[in-house]
C-alpha positions in Angstrom: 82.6 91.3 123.4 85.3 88.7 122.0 88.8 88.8 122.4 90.3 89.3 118.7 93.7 89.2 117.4 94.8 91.3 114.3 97.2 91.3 112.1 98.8 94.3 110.7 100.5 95.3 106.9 101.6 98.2 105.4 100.1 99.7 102.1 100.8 103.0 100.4 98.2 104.3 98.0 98.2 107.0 95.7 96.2 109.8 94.6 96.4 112.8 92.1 93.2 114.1 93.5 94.2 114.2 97.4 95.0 112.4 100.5 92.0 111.0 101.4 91.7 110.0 98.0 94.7 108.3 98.2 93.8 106.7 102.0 90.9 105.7 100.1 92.3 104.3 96.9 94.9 101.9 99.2 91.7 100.7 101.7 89.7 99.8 98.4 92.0 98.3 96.0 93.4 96.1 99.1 89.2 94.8 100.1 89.5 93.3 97.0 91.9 90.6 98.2 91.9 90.6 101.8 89.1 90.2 104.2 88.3 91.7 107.6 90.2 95.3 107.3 89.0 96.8 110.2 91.1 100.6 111.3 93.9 102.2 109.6 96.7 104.5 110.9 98.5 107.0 108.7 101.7 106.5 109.1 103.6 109.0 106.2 102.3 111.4 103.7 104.2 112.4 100.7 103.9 114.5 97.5 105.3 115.5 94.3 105.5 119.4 93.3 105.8 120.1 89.7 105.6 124.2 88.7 105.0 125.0 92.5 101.9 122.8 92.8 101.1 119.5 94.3 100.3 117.3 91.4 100.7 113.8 93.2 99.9 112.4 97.0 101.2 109.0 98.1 100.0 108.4 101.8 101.8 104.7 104.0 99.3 103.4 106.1 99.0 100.7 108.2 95.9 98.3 107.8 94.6 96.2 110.9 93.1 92.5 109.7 91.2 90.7 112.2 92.4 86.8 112.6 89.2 85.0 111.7 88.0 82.2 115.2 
């Protein structure tokens, strides 16, 4: 196994559907641009409550990029 070195950002996605949606949403729009995301880690969940009822997730995650050799 090689020694790798990653580099780590922050992303917060968005989701009216549910927190893995929005996990999901983040992970997938941010592939399009950036190469080698390899692990996530939740960092905050949020939500918006309208009439008593979550209508709106927004989950911070940070996303680990591995350095290419």
């Amino acid at each position: 196994m090689s020694d790798h070195v990653y580099k780590q950002i922050e992303l917060t996605g968005s989701s009216t559907q549910s927190i893995q949606h929005a996990i999901e949403n983040a992970i997938e729009k941010a592939s399009r641009t950036l190469r080698n995301l390899h692990w996530f880690e939740v960092t905050d969940t949020r939500g918006h409550i309208e009439s008593g009822k979550v209508i709106h997730w927004q989950v911070s995650l940070k996303v680990g990029l591995r350095i290419e050799d």
